[in-house]
N, C-alpha and C positions, 0 to 999 in steps of 0.2 A: 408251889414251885415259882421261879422267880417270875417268868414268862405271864402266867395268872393274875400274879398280884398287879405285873406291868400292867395287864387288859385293864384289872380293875382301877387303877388308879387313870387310867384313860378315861372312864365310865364317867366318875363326876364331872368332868371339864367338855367332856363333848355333850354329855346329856342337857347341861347347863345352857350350852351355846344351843343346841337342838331346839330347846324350849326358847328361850332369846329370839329365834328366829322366828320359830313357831308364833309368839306372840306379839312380832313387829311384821306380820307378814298381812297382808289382805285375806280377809275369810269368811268365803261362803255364808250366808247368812242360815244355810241350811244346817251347814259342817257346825257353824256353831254352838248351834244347840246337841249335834252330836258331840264332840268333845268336849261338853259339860260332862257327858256320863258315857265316857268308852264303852265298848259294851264287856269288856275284861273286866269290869268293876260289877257286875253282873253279881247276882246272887249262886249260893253256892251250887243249885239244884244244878246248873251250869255247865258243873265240871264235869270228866271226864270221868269213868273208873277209875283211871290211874293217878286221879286230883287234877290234872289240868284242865287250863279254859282252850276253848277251839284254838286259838291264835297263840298259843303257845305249841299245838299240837301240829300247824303248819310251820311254826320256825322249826322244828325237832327234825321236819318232813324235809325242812332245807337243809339240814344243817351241812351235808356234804359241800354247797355252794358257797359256805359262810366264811370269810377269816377271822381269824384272832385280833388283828390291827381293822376293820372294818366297822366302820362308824354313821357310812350310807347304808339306805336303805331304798325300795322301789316307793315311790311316792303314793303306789297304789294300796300299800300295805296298809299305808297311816289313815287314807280313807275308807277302805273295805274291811281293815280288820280293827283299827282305833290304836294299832302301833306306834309311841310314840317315840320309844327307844329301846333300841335292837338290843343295846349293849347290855342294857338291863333283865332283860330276858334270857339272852344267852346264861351270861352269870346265875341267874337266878337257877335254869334250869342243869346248870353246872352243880352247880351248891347242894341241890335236890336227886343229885346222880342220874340224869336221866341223859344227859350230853359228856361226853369227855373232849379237848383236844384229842386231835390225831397224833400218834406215836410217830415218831422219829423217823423209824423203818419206812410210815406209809406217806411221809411226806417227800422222801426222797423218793420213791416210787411212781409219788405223782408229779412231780416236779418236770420239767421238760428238759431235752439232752443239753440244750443253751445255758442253761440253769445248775446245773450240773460240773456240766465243762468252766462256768465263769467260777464258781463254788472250789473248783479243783487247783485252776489256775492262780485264785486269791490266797490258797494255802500252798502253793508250792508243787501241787502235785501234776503229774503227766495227765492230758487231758484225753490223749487218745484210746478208744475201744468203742465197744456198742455199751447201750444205758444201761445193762445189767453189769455191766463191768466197771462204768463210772461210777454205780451206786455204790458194790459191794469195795470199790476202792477208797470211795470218801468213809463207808462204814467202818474199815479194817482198820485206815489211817487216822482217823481223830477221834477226839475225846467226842461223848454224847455232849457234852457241853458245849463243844467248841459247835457242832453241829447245830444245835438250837441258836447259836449263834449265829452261822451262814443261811440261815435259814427261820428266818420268828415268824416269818406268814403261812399261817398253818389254818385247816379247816378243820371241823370237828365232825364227829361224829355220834351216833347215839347208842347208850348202852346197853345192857339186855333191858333193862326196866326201860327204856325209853323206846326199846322196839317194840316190847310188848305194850305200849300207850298206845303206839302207833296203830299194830294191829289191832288194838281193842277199837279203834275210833280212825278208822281206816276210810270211811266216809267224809270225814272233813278234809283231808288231804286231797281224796275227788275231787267234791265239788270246788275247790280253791282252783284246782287243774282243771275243771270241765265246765264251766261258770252256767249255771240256768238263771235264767233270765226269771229274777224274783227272788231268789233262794239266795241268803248268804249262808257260812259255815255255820251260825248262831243258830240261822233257822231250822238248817238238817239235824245239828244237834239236839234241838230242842225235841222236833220229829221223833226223831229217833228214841231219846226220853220216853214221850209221851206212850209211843207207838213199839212196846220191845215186840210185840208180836210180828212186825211187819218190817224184811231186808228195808234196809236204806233205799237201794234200787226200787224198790217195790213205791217207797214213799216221794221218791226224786219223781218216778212216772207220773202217779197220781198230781203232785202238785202241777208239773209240766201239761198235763190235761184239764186242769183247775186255769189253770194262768190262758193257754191257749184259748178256752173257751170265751171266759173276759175277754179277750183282746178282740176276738169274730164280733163280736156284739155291740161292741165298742166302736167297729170298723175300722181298727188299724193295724190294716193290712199287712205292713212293713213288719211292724214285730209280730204280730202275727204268723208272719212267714218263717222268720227267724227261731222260732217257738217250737214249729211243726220239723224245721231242719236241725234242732237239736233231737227234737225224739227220733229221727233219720240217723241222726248218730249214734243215741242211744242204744236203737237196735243193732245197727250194726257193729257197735260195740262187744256185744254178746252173740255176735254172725247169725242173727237172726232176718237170713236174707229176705223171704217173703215177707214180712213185718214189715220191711225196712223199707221195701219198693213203696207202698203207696206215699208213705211220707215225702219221699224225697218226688216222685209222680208229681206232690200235689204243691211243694215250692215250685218246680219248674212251669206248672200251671199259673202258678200266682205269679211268678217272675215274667209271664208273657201277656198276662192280664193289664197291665199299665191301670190297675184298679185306683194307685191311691193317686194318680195325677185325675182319671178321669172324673173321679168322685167329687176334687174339688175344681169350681167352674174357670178361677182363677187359677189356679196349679195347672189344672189341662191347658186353659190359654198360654202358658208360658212354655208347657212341655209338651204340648202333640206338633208341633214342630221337628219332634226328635224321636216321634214314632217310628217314622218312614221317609229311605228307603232300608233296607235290610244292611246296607254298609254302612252307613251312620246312625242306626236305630241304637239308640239305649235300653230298648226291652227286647232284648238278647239274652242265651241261656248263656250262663258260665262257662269258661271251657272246662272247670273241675267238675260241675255238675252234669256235663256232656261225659266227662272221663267214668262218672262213676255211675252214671245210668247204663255207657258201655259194659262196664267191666259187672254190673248186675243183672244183665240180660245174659252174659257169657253163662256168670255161676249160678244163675236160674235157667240155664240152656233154652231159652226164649227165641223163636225167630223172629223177624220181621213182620209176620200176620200177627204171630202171636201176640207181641209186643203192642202193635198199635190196636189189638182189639180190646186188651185190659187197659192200656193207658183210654181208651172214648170209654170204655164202661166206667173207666174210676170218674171220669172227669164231667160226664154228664150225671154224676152225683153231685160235683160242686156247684157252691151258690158262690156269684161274686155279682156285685150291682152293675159292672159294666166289665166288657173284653174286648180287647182289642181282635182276639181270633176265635174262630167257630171252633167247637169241642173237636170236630175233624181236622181243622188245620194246626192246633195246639199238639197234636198225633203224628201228626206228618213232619212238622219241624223240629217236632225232635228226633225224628225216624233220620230225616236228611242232615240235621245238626251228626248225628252218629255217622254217617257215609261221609262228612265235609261235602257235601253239595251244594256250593253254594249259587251256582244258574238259578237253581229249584227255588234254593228259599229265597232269594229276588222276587221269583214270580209268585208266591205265597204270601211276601208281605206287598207285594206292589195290590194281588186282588183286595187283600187288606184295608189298602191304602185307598181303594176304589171306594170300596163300602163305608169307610167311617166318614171319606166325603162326603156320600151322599147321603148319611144320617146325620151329620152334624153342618 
């Protein structure tokens, strides 16, 4: 179709310029040596059931976002997936029947009522009704041609075989959407390979228990922390509410910890400054991780005792080299972070502020 052939005769001239830039551009000395060897260029053990490589399995997963004239791409794709041109792929995966353009029908559908009414206006026609009336009046009134005419920005979509790709490898689409810290889509795939015994889920945990561990040992803290609030999500992804409490328990421990300023002598000199008082403190809970400890105390019908008697047992399990608060007062401010009291937590972190005085 004519529209097609348009895309593709776009492909060589923008692909050309893409690389042109690509290769007058300043680069990473890391990236370097990644765009020696994309990881697309991968050996075939690689693919998919369905033949494809992971990064063609997230374009598929986009493809509703994608147009036909679109020649940008997210700059993160070129470095996290080794994409170097979108257009190339689209096509590719066109050619291979796993993508189609969207039908005529669903791009008027999706088109907005401005879009529509300007559409109606350029051919002559009455602009007024609601958008089911503007559609089936541009449909009624003009040729499918003229149509593809007022209209050539069209997304695509994926076919049966391209949905069943999707399904078959439905973990790479995940983790592109749920990023773990360590894991790219190459590695879950490979996982997955290696491991048919064992759900993707199953394999995302384990490494995210692999990775966390490393980083405790390591003593950095910071990802660390970020490590332990992804498996917080993880479970609750799967409303696996008890699960889910200690994790998210033991960032807001670590977020009151001020471990990774204390730890170094020069970092703490420049940041216990910003401990205390409790209105200018930078080690303060979130108000999202305030909203979601409320809202897990509600769906684990937890009171107030209850609450602060599991948060000092979890917490006097953890090891951190230095805390800004006692396993009791780490209990209480979040007890009061949850009421908004803040008189309270003034005088929690003002005692605070008493004691690290007079140990340091």
């Amino acid at each position: 179709m004519g529209l097609l052939d348009n895309f593709r005769k776009k492909k060589d001239s923008a692909e050309q310029a893409g690389l042109d830039q690509l290769e007058n551009a300043a680069i990473d000395p890391i990236m370097e040596e990644f765009l020696e060897k994309p990881p697309y260029e991968a050996a075939n053990d690689q693919l998919t059931p369905s033949g494809l490589y992971p990064h063609e399995i997230v374009i598929l997963d986009h493809a509703g976002s994608l147009f036909t004239d679109q020649e940008d791409f997210p700059a993160f794709w070129r470095t996290q997936l080794g994409i170097l041109s979108l257009l190339q792929i689209l096509s590719s995966l066109i050619d291979r029947g796993f993508l189609t353009e969207t039908s005529i029908d669903a791009t008027l559908l999706d088109a907005t009522v401005q879009t529509l009414k300007d559409a109606l206006k350029k051919s002559g026609l009455p602009v007024g009704g609601k958008k089911a009336e503007l559609v089936e009046r541009l449909r009624t009134s003009l040729s499918e041609a003229t149509l593809y005419d007022l209209f050539p920005r069209r997304t695509f979509s994926p076919t049966w075989d391209g949905i069943r790709a999707l399904d078959e490898a439905m973990y790479i689409p995940y983790v592109q959407k749920h990023p773990v810290d360590g894991l790219t889509i190459w590695d879950i795939h490979r996982q997955v390979v290696t491991s048919p015994e064992k759900s993707y889920r199953d394999l995302i945990w384990e490494h995210l228990e692999r990775r966390s561990a490393t980083l405790l040992q390591a003593k950095d803290f910071k990802a660390y922390r970020n490590v332990r609030y992804r498996m917080y999500q993880f479970y609750m992804e799967e409303n696996k509410l008890k699960r889910a409490f200690p994790f998210l328990a033991e960032c807001m421990f670590y977020d009151l910890s001020g471990a990774e300023s204390l730890e170094d002598p020069l970092h703490r000199f420049v940041s216990e400054k910003y401990f205390f008082p409790y209105d200018k403190s930078l080690v303060k809970l979130s108000a999202g991780n305030i909203k979601a400890m409320g809202k897990l105390q509600a769906d684990l019908g937890l009171s107030e005792e209850m609450l602060k008697a599991l948060l000092m047992q979890f917490f006097s399990q953890l090891k951190v080299p230095a805390h800004l608060f006692t396993v009791e007062e780490c209990a209480v401010i979040i007890l009061l972070e949850l009421r908004a009291d803040t008189p309270r937590l003034r005088l929690v972190y003002e005692m605070a502020e008493k004691r690290f005085g007079e140990q340091h």
